[in-house]
C-alpha positions as CSV (number, residue, x, y, z in Angstrom):
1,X,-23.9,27.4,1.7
2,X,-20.7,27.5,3.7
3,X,-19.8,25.0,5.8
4,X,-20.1,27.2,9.1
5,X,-23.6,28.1,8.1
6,X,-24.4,24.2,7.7
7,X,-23.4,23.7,11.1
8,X,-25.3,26.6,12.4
9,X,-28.3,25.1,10.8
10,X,-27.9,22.1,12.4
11,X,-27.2,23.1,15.8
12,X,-30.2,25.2,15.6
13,X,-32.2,22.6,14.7
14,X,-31.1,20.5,17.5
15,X,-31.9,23.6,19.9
16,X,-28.8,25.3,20.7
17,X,-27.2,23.0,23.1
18,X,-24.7,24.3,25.6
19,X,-21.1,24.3,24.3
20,X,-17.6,24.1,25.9
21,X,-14.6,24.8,24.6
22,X,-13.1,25.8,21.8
23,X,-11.9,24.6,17.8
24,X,-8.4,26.8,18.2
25,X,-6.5,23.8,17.6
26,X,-7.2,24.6,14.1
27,X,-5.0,27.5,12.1
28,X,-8.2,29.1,10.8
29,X,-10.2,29.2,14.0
30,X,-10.2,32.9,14.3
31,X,-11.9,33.1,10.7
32,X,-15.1,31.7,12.4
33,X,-17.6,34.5,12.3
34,X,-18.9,35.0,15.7
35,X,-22.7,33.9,14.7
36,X,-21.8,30.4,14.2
37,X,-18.9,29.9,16.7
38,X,-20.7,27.9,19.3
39,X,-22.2,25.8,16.2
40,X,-19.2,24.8,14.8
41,X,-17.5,23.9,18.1
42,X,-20.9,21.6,18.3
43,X,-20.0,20.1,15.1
44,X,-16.5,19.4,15.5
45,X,-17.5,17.5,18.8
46,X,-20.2,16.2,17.7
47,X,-17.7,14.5,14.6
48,X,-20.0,16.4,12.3
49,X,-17.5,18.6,10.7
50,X,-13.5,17.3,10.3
51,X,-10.3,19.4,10.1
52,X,-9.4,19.8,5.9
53,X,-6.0,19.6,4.8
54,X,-3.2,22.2,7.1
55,X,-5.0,21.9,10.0
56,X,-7.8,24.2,9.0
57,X,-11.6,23.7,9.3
58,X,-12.8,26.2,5.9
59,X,-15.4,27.5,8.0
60,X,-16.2,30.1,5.6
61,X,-15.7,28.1,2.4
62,X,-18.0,26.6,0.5
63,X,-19.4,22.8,1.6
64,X,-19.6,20.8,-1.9
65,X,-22.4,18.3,-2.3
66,X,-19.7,15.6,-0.6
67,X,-19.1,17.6,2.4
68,X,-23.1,18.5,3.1
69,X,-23.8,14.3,2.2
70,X,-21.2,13.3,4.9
71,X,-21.9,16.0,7.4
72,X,-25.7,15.3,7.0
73,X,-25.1,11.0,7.0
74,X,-23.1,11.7,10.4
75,X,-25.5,13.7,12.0
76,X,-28.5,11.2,11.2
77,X,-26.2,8.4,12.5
78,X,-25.8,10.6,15.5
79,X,-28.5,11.3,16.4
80,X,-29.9,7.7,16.3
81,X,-27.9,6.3,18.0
């Protein structure tokens, strides 16, 4: 699973909320397929998903069993809160 399509999971699951703005602060922005855009802009605001090392989100790569345990522990404390 990549890490765009995690976030797309779990901004689907949530229901799609609105979005605003944009993740083009980061140097791979444009490699964001146009499916999950408004996901992973919901995951970078929500604190879900971090920059990686040079500025770059790896929206395409490959989430490791770390990356899916941290995004998934921040979401939970997220959303009960």
């Amino acid at each position: 699973m990549t890490r765009e399509q995690l976030a797309a999971m779990l901004y689907r699951y949530v229901g799609s909320p609105a979005v605003s703005g944009t993740v083009g602060d980061y140097s791979d922005a444009d490699s964001i397929s146009s499916w999950a855009s408004d996901a992973m802009v919901w995951a970078v605001q929500e604190g879900l998903i971090a920059g990686m090392g040079e500025n770059t989100l790896n929206p395409q790569g490959t989430a490791t069993r770390t990356q899916v345990a941290a995004i998934l522990q921040r979401f939970i404390e997220n959303k009960m809160a």
